[in-house]
C-alpha positions as CSV (number, residue, x, y, z in Angstrom):
1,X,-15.8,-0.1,8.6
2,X,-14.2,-1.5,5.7
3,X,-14.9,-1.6,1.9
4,X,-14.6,-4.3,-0.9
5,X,-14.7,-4.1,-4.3
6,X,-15.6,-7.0,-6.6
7,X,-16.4,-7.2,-10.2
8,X,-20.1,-6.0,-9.7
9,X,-20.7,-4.8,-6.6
10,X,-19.2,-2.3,-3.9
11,X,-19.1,-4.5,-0.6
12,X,-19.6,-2.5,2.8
13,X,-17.8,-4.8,6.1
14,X,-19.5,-2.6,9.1
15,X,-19.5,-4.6,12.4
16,X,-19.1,-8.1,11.5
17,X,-22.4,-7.3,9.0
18,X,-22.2,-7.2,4.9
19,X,-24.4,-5.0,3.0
20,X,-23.7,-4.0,-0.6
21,X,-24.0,-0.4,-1.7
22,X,-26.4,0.9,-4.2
23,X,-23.1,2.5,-5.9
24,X,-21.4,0.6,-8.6
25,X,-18.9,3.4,-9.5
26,X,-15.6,3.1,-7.2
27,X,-14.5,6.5,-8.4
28,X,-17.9,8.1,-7.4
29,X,-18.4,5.8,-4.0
30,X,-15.1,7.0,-2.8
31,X,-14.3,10.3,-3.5
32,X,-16.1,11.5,-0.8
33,X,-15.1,13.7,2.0
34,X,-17.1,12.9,4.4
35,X,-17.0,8.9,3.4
36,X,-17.7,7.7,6.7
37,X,-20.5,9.4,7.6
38,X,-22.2,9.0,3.9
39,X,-21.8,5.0,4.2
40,X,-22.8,5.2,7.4
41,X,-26.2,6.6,6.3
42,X,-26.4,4.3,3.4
43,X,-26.7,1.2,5.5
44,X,-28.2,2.4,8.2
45,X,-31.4,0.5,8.9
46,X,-30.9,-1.9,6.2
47,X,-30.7,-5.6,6.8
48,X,-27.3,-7.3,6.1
49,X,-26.9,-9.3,2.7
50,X,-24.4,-11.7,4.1
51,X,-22.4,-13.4,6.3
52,X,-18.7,-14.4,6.5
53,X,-19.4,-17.4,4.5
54,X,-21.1,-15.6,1.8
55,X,-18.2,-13.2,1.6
56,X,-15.9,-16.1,1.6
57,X,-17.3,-16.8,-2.0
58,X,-16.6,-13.7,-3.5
59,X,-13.8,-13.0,-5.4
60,X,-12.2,-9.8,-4.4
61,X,-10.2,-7.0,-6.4
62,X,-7.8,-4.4,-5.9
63,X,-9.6,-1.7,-3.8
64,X,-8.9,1.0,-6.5
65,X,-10.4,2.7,-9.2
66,X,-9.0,5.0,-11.7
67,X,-6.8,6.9,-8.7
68,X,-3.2,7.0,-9.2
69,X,-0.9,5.0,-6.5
70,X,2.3,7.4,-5.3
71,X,5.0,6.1,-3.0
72,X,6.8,8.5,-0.3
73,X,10.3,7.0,0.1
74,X,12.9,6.8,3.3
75,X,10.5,8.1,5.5
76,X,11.6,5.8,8.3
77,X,15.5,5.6,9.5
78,X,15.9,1.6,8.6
79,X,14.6,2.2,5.0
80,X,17.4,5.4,4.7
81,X,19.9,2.8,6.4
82,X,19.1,-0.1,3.7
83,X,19.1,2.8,0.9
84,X,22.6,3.6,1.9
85,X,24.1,0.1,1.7
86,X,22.1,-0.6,-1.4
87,X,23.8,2.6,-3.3
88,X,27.3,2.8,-1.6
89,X,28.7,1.1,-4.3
90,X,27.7,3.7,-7.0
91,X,28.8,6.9,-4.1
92,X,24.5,7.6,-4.2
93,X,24.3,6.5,-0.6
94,X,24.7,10.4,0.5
95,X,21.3,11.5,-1.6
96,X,19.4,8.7,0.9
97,X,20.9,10.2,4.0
98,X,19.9,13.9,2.7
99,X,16.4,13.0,1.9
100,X,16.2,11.6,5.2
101,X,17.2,15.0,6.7
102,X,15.4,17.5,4.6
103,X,12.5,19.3,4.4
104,X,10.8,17.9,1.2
105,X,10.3,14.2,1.0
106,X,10.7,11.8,-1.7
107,X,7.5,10.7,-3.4
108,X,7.1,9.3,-7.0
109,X,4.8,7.8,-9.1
110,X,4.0,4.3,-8.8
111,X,1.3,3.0,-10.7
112,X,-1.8,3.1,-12.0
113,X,-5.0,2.1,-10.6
114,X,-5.2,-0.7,-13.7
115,X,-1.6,-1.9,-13.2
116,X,-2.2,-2.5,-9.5
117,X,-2.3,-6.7,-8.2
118,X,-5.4,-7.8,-6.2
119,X,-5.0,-9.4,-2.9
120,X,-4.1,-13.0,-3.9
121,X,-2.7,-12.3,-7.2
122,X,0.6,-12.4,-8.5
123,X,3.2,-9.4,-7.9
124,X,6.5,-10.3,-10.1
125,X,10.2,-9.9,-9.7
126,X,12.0,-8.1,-12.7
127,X,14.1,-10.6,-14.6
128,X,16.6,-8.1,-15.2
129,X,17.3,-7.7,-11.3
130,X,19.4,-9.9,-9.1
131,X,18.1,-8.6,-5.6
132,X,14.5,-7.8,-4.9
133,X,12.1,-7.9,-1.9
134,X,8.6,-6.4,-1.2
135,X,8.1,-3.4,1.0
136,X,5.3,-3.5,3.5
137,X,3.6,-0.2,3.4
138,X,0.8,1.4,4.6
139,X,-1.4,3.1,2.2
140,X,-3.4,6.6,2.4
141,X,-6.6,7.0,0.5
142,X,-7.1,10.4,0.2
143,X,-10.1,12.3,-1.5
144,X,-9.7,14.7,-4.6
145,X,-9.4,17.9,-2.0
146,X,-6.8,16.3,-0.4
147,X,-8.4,14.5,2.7
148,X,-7.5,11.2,4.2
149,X,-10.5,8.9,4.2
150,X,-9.6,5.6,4.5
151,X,-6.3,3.3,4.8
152,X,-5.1,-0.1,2.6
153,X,-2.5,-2.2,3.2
154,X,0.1,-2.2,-0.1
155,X,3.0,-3.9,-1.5
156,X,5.6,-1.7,-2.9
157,X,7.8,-4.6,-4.9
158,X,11.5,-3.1,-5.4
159,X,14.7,-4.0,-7.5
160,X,17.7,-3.0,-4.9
161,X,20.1,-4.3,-7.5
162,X,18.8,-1.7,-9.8
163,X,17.9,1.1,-7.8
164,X,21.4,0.4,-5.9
165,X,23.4,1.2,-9.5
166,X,22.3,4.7,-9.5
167,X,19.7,6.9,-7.8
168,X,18.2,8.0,-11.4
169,X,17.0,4.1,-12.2
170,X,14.0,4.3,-9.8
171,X,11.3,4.4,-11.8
172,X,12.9,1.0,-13.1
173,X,13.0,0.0,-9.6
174,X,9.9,0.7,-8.9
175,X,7.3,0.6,-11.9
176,X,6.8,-2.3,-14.0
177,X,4.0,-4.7,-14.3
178,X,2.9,-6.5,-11.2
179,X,4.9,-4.1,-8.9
180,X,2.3,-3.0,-6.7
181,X,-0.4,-4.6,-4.7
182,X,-3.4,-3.3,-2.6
183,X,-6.0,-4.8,-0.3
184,X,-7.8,-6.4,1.0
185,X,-10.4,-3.3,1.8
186,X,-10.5,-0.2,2.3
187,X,-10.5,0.8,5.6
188,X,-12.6,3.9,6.9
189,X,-12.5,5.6,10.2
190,X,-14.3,8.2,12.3
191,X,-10.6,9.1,13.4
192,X,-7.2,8.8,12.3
193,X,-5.3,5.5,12.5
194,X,-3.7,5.0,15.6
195,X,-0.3,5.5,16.3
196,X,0.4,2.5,17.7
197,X,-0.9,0.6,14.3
198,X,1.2,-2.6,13.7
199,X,2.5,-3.3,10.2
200,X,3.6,-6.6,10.0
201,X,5.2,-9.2,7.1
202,X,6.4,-12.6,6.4
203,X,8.0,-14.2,3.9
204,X,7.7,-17.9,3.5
205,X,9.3,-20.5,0.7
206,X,8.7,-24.1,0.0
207,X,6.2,-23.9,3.5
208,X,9.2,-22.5,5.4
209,X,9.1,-18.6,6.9
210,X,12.4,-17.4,5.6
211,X,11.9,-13.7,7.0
212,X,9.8,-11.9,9.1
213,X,9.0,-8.7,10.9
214,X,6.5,-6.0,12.7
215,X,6.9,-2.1,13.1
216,X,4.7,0.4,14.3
217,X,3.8,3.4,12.2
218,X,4.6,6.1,15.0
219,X,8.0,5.4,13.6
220,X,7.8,7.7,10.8
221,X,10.1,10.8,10.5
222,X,6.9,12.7,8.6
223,X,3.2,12.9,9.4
224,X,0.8,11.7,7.2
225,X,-0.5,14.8,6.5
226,X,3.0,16.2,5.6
227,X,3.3,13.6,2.9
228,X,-0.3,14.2,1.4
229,X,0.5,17.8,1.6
230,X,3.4,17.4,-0.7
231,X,2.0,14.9,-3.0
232,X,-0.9,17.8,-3.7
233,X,0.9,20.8,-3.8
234,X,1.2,20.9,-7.5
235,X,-1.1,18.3,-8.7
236,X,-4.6,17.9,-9.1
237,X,-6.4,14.1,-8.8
238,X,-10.0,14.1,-10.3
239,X,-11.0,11.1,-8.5
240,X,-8.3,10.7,-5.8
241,X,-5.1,9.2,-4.8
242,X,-3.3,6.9,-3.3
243,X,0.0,6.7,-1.9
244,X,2.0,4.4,-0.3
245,X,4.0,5.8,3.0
246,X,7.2,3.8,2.9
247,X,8.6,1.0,5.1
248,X,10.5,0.1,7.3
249,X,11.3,-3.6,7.4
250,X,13.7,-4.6,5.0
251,X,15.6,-8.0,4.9
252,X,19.0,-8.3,5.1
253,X,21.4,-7.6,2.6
254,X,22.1,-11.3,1.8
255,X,18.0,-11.9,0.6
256,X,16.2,-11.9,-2.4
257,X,12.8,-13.3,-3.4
258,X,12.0,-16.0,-5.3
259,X,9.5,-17.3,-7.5
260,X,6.4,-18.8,-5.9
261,X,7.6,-16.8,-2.5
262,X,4.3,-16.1,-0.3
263,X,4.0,-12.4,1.1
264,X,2.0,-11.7,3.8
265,X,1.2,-8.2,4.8
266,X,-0.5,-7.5,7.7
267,X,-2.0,-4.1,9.3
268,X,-4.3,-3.9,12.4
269,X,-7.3,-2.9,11.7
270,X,-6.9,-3.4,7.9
271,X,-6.6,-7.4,7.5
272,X,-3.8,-9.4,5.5
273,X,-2.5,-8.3,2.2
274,X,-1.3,-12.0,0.8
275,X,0.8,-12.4,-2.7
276,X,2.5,-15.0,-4.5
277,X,5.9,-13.6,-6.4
278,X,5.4,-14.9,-10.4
């Protein structure tokens, strides 16, 4: 089952078949526990409102509300690799490799649910950085108690020139405007997502795929549930969170993006996350 969110309605994607929810709040629709089983009621035994060509028409945003978006960081070992060679320079290269080791993770902020690009838009390199690329991530939605209840595809844009200078420059690295996409649904599941889930992206310039790659998420040093453990151990989120679990396929050291680059995200299950870079 997977959810949309437009300007005036709350889309519901449930075998091929679109119905619309009678809920207009996004904060209120999914902050729910037991979210599958409450949509799942909602449409049952009503007639679809469209088809694949009347969704085509609609104009789709960010699958977010008020919820904060939080990132958990080197949580696979090619991310703590690319960390290292990013920092070596400034000696920080040895916090990446401890964080990959330790007990707690590393999770920060990364934007609000206002801030965040909808699948389509335009996610932006900082002109103030010389080596940026987008990390392929996929994203937790988890309720206000602290239960997953559905999965997104995000984009977690990143300035390694800046982050690289010094450990203490990620929020730099990380937040600014147009740094973080979601989309293009919502996706929510009886079960947990697979292990064998594929995250995949490409990169393509002038019409030409300049880098590309696939991962599986049973490739993560931490559970999911370790991360949103952490993230809600001392915090409290009214209507929900978000949070982004890190990635692992980084280009090589010798790219950066460029404007009017093409992202393309992809998750099974989820659908295809697509930005241009402003």
């Amino acid at each position: 089952m997977k959810i949309y969110k437009t300007k005036a309605e709350i889309i519901i994607e449930y075998k091929g078949e679109y119905f619309v929810s009678g809920e207009t709040d996004w904060d209120v629709f999914i902050n729910r526990d037991d979210l599958w089983a409450q949509v799942q009621k909602e449409i049952y035994g009503l007639p679809p409102i469209g088809d694949a060509e009347w969704m085509m028409e609609k104009e789709l945003l960010a699958p977010i509300g008020t919820q904060e978006v939080w990132a958990a960081g080197v949580t696979y070992l090619r991310s703590k690799v690319a960390r290292m060679e990013e920092s070596k320079e400034s000696g920080a290269d040895r916090f990446y490799d401890k964080v990959y080791d330790a007990d707690r993770p590393e999770i920060f902020f990364k934007s609000n649910g206002s801030r965040v690009v909808a699948p389509g838009g335009k996610v932006r390199i900082r002109k103030d950085s010389s080596w940026d690329v987008p990390e392929p991530e996929l994203v937790l939605v988890i309720s206000s108690a602290g239960k997953i209840i559905g999965y997104s595809i995000g984009n977690d844009m990143s300035s390694r020139s800046i982050e690289g200078e010094n450990p203490l420059y990620l929020p730099q690295a990380k937040m600014y405007d147009g740094s973080a996409s979601i989309g293009p649904c919502v996706l929510v599941t009886e079960e947990p997502i697979p292990p064998s889930t594929v995250i995949a992206i490409e990169i393509q310039r002038n019409g030409n795929s300049v880098f590309a790659g696939s991962i599986s998420i049973d490739q993560m040093k931490r559970t999911h549930g370790e991360l949103v453990e952490f993230l809600y151990r001392e915090y409290s989120f009214a209507a929900g969170a978000y949070l982004m679990t890190g990635t692992c396929l980084v280009p090589n050291n010798d790219f950066t993006l460029q404007t009017a680059d093409l992202i393309t995200i992809t998750i099974d299950g989820i659908g295809q996350l697509v930005n241009i870079v402003a």
